[in-house]
N, C-alpha and C positions, 0 to 999 in steps of 0.2 A: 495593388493590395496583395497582400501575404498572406496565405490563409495555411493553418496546421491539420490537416487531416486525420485525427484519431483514430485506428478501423481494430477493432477490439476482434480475435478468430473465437473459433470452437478449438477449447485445449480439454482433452482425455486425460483423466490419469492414469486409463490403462496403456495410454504411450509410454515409455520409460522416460526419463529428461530427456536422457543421452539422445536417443532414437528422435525426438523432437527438435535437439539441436544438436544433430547432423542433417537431417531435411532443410532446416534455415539454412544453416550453413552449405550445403550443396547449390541451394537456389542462390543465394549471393553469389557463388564461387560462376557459378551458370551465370550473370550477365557480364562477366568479358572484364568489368570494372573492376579489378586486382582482389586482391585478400581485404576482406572486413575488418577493420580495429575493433578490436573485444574487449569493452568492459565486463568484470565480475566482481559479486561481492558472496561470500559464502559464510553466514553467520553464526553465532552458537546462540542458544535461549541466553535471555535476559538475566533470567532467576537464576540462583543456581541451584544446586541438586541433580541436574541433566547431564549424559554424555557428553563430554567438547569432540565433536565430531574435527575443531581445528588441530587438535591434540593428534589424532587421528593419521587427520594428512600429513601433519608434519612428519610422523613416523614413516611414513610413505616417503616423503619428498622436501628430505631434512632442510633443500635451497628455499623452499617458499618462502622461512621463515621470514623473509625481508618483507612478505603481504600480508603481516599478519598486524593490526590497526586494533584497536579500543577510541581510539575517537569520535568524540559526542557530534553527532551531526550537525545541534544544534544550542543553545544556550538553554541548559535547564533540564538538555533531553539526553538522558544518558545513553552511549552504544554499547550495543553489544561488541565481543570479541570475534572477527571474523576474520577472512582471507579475503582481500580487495585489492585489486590495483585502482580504486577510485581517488578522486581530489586530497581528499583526508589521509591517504596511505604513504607510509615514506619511497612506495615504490608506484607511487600515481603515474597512470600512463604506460607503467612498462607493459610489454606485452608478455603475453607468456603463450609457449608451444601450443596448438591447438590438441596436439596427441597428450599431455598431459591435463588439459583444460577438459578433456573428452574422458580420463580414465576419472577422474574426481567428479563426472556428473554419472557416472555410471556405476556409483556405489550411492549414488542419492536416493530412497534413502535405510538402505538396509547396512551397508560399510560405513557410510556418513550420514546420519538420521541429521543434517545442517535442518536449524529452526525458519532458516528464510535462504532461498537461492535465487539470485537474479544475472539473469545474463544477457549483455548489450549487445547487437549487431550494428555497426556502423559503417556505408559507405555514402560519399559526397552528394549521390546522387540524390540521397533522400535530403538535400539539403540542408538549410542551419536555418536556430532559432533568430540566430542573432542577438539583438542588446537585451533583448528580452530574455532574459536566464529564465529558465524551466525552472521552479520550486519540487515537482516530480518527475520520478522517472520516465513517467509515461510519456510527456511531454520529450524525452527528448528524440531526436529524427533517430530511423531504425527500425530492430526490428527487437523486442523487448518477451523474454521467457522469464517468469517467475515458479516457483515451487515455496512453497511454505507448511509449516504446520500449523492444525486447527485441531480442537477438541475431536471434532466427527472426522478425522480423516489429513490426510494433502490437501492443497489446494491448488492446480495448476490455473495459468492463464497467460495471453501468446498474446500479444498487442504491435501494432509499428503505429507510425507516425511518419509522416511524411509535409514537407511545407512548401507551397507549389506557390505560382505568382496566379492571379485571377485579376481579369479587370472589372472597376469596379460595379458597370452598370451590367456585369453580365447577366443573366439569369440561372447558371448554369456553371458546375465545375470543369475546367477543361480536362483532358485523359489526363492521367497518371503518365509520366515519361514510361517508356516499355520495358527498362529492366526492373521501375520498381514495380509495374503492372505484373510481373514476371515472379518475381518475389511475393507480392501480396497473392496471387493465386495457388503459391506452392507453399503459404501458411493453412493454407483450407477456408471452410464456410466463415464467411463473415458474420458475424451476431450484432454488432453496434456499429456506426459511425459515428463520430461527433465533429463539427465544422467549427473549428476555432477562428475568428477571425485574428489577425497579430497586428499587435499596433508598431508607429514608428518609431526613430529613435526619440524623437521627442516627446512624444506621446508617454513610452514607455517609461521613461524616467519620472513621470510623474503619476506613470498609474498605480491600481492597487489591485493586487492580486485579489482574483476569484478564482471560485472553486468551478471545476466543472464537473457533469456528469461523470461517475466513476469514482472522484477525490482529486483529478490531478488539478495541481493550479497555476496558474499562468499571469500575467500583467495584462489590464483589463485593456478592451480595444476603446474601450468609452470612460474614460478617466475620471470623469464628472460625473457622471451616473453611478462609479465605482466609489467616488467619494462621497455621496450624497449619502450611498448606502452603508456605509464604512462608520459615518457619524448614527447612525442607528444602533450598531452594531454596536461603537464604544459607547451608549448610554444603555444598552442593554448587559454587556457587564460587568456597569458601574454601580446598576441596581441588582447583582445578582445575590448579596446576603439580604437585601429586603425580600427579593423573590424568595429565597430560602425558607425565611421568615415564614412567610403567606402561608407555604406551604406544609408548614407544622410538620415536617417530621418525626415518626412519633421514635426516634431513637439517635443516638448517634453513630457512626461507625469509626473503625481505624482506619491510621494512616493506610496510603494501598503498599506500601512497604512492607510494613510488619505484617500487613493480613495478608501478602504471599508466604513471607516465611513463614507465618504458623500452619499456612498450608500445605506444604508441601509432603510431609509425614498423612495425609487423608489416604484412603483409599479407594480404590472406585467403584462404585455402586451404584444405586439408584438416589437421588436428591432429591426429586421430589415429595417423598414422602415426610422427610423432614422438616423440609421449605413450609410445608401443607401446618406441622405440628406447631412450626414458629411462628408463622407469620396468619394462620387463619383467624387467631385469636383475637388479630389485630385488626380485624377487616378484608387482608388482601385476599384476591382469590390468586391461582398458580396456574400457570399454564408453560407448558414445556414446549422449547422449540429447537433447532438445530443446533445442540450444543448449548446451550442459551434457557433460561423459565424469565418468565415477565412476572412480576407482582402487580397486583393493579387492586386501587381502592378507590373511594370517591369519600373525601373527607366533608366535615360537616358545610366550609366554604365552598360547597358544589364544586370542586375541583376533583380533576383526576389525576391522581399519583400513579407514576409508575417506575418500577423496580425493574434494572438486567442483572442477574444472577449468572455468572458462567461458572459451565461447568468443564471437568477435564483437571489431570495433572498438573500441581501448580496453580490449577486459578483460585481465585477468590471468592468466597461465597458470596459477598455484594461486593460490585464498584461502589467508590467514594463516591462520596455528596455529590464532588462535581458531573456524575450520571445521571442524576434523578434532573426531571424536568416535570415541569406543573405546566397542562394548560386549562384555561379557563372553558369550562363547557357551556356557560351559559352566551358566551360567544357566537357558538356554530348554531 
């Protein structure tokens, strides 16, 4: 049996990227097993009204232009415009100099303020998924640095993945091979593990991706149990304008479209006291959190509503409908 080792580090954002991945980078270089294949993808925000930080590099490094991609990851989900050598890129695969990969994470992000940065370490040692294609990045074997932006700040965090063989009645995972032992100690303090088990070829073709601890998702190791729950899932929502329903909202909102571009022209300040003048009339009370205020009511169906409001350049004063969730308190 194949099992995927998630090991999530301690990532600082008073490291700089750069400084972060040259340490990965030295450790790979340090087990003897050749140069790392590097994946990156370096994006601009969504919305616009923001610097194109891609705009940026290219004036730097007029050659990149061949990594520069707008394609939708997915059906429905539009991309941002970024710099990637990933699958979707017409230059997927290529590699690029490590000294120019190192000068564009080292204006991250004061010369390139990029909205999301991700950067893949890969050597064989850590393995493959196999048939079983990862849905996230996390999932794939490596060693994985992100950087992004949030209302309250950057967000860094340093993950690998690694997929070893275990037998199955073992009790116990056997060691880590030594250079990726070697690597995972020169990422720093580990904070999470998660134990994926990975299903077979067989298996996988009929199973159905779950979410794990974190977000990332994978092809379920129990097919039948994934599909048992999968039919819950589609009659939950099949009823979700009944749910809506139930839950009486007492207004409607816009598309999330138009309610970023009427946002974008706000300025920054304090929201709550606004949130307080709108919405208390209403019932809700407010309460502020990291970037983020919750609305929360309890309508006359003993139900409790609640509201995520973000806050920050760009957001929206309410997520659409499809945010809000009702559960029943007479329940618990």
């Amino acid at each position: 049996m194949r099992v995927a080792l998630l090991t999530t580090f301690a990532a600082s954002r008073k490291e700089p990227l750069v400084a972060m991945m040259n340490r990965v980078h030295h450790a790979l270089l340090g087990t003897d097993l050749g140069e790392p294949s590097i994946r990156f993808n370096f994006g601009d925000a969504l919305v616009p009204g923001f610097t194109s930080s891609v705009d940026r590099v290219l004036r730097r490094y007029p050659d990149l232009r061949r990594f520069v991609t707008e394609a939708d990851p997915a059906p429905g989900i539009r991309g941002a415009r970024r710099l990637s050598n990933g699958p979707l890129s017409a230059a997927a695969d290529e590699p690029l100099p490590y000294e120019t990969l190192q000068s564009i994470a080292a204006g991250v992000p004061r010369s390139f303020p990029f909205h999301s940065v991700m950067i893949h370490f890969f050597l064989k040692a850590f393995g493959t998924i196999g048939s079983s294609s990862p849905r996230t990045a996390e999932m794939l074997p490596g060693v994985l640095l992100s950087d992004s932006w949030w209302v309250n700040g950057r967000i860094r965090s340093l993950s690998a993945c690694a997929v070893i063989e275990v037998e199955s009645s073992a009790m116990k995972l056997p060691p880590l091979p030594a250079p990726v032992a070697a690597v995972f100690a020169a990422c720093g303090k580990v904070t999470r593990t998660i134990q994926a088990p990975l299903p077979d070829t067989v298996e996988a073709a009929q199973a159905v991706p779950v979410r794990l601890p974190g977000g990332a998702l994978m092809a379920s190791a129990n097919p039948s149990a994934a599909q048992a729950v999968q039919a819950v899932v589609v009659e939950y929502r099949a009823r979700m304008p009944e749910i809506v329903r139930l839950a009486a909202l007492p207004h409607d909102l816009p598309p999330q479209g138009p309610a970023l571009q009427s946002s974008l022209g706000m300025t920054a300040g304090p929201r709550k006291p606004a949130l307080e003048r709108s919405f208390k009339p209403m019932g809700y009370s407010c309460k502020g959190g990291s970037g983020t205020f919750t609305l929360r009511r309890r309508s006359a169906a003993n139900l409790t509503l609640n509201c995520r409001s973000t806050s920050g350049p760009g957001a929206t004063s309410c997520l659409p409908c499809s945010e809000y969730w009702a559960s029943d308190s007479r329940l618990r």
